[in-house]
Structures are given as C-alpha cells and as structure tokens.
N, C-alpha and C positions, 0 to 999 in steps of 0.2 A: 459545418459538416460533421465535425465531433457528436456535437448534441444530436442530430438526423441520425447518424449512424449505430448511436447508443439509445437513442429510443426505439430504435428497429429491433433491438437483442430484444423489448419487451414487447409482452400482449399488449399493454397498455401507456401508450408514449408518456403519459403523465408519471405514471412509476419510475419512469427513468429521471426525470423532473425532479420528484419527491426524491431522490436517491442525492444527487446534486445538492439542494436546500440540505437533505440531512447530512450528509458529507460536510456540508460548510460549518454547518453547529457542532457537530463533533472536534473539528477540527478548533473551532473558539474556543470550546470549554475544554480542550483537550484532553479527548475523553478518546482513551484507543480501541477499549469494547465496543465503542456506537462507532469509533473511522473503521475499524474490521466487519464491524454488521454488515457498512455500506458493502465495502467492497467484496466482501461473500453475497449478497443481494446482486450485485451485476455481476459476478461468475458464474451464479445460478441461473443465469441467464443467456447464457454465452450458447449459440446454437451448439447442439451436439456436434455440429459437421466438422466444425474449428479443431476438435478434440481429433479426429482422427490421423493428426500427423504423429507421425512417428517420436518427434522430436519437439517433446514441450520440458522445452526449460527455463528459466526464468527472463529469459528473452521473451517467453510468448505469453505470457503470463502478463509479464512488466505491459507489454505491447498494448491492450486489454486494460490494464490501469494508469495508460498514458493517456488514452481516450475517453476516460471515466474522469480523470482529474482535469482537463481540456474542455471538456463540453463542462463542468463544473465551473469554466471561469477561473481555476485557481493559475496565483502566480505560482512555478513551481517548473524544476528542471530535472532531466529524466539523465541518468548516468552522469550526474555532477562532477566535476573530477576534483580532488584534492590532492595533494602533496605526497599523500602514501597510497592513491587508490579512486576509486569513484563508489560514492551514494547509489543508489538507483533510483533515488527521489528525493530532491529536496525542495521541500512546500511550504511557502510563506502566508500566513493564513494570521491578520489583526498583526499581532507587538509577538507569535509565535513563529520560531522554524521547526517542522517536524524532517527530520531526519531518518528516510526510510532506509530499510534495508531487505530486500527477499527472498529466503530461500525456498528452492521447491523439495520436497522428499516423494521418495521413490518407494512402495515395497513397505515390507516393517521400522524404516526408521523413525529414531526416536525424536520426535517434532518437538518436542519441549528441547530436548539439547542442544537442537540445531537453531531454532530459536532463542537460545542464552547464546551461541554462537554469534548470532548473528549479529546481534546487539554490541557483541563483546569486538565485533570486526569493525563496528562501528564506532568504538571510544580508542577501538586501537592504532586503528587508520585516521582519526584525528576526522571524520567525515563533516563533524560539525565546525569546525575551526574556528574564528572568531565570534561565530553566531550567538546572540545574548539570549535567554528564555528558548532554550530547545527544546524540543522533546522527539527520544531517540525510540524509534522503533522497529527492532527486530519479528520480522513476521516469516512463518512456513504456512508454502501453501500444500498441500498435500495433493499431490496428482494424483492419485485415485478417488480421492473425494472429491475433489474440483473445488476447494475451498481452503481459507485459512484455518488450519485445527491448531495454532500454536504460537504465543507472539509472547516477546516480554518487551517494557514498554519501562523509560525513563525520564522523567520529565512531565507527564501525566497528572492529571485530577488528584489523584493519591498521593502524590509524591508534591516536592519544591522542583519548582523546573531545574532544570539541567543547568 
C-alpha cells in the first residue's frame, strides 16, 4: 500500500521506484547529500493539496518520509524512543544505523543552525545508544520551500562512522 501510495505523488510510478533503489544506495555508502536528494525528490512531489493545512510540523513532514522509507522496504522505526527522548527515524540499512533527526523552519530562520541543532539533540539525547557504525543526521526542512535546505550529517562517506 506504501509503494501504491507513493507512486501515486508521481507522474511517473517508475520514478517513485527509482527513488526507493536510490535511497537504498545512499543509505549503503552513506552518503547524506544523495539520502536528502531522495527525499527532496518525493517532497517535490507531494500534491499541493497536502500543503494547505494550517499545521505542518514535523509531524507532517515525518508522516511523508514514513511512507517513503516503507514502500522503500527499509528496516527502520519512526519516533524511536531512547532513554533521554525519541529519534524520528532510526534506519538500519547493511552493518549501518542512520540516526535521523527533523526539524522544520518557519519564516527567516536560520536552517544551518537549527540543523547543527539538531544533530547536537541527537548526541545529547544519546538517540543512537549502543548502536555500532552510525551515522547521525540532523536535517531542516524548510516549510516554505517544501524541501530540505540544511543538514549536517556524522558518521558519513567523509567522516569515520560514529
């Protein structure tokens, strides 16, 4: 139902498809520019009509990338709870756990900071807890864009995992 549902956002149900395979290889080489591609690729996607509630917060967002990572096949739990808090996503993808975190901005704020925020809520809340090879990432999505404009990412291609 996931997969049906999330080929529906697209013109073309094979692009939702191709979204899924790319998602999955991202997520192997963990590579956080190509997992945020994806999922700016199915928020670009998202009908307009979704947009018109009043009340998009990272509730409705998360909502949106629960069904993206679902019809994707991934193992992975959505409001994980830990010890000091809950993940909004924790995604087991190969010998990796990615350890999400989302915030939405609103208005002029600053997406880069709330983005090192986010990250930072995520080493401080212990979100990853005994998980071996993490990679933590902190992502804003910017509600007037309808997209991630801001992430910082640990554990990643560039870096020694977590």
């Amino acid at each position: 139902m996931a997969l049906h549902l999330l080929r529906s956002y697209f013109k073309r149900p094979e692009t939702a498809d191709n979204a899924c395979m790319d998602l999955k290889k991202a997520l192997m080489n963990r590579d956080a520019d190509a997992f945020t591609e994806q999922i700016n690729k199915v928020l670009s996607e998202y009908p307009y009509d979704y947009y018109q509630s009043n009340k998009r917060d990272g509730y409705f967002y998360c909502l949106g990338l629960f069904t993206f990572f679902y019809a994707s096949g991934l193992m992975f739990q959505a409001e994980k709870h830990a010890n000091f808090g809950r993940a909004d996503f924790v995604l087991k993808f190969d010998d990796f756990t990615w350890v999400v975190e989302i915030k939405v901005s609103h208005g002029d704020a600053d997406d880069a900071k709330l983005a090192a925020a986010a990250l930072e809520q995520i080493k401080a809340k212990n979100y990853a807890g005994a998980s071996r090879n993490r990679v933590l990432l902190g992502a804003v999505i910017n509600d007037d864009r309808r997209m991630i404009t801001a992430w910082e990412c640990r554990g990643g291609i560039k870096e020694k995992p977590e």
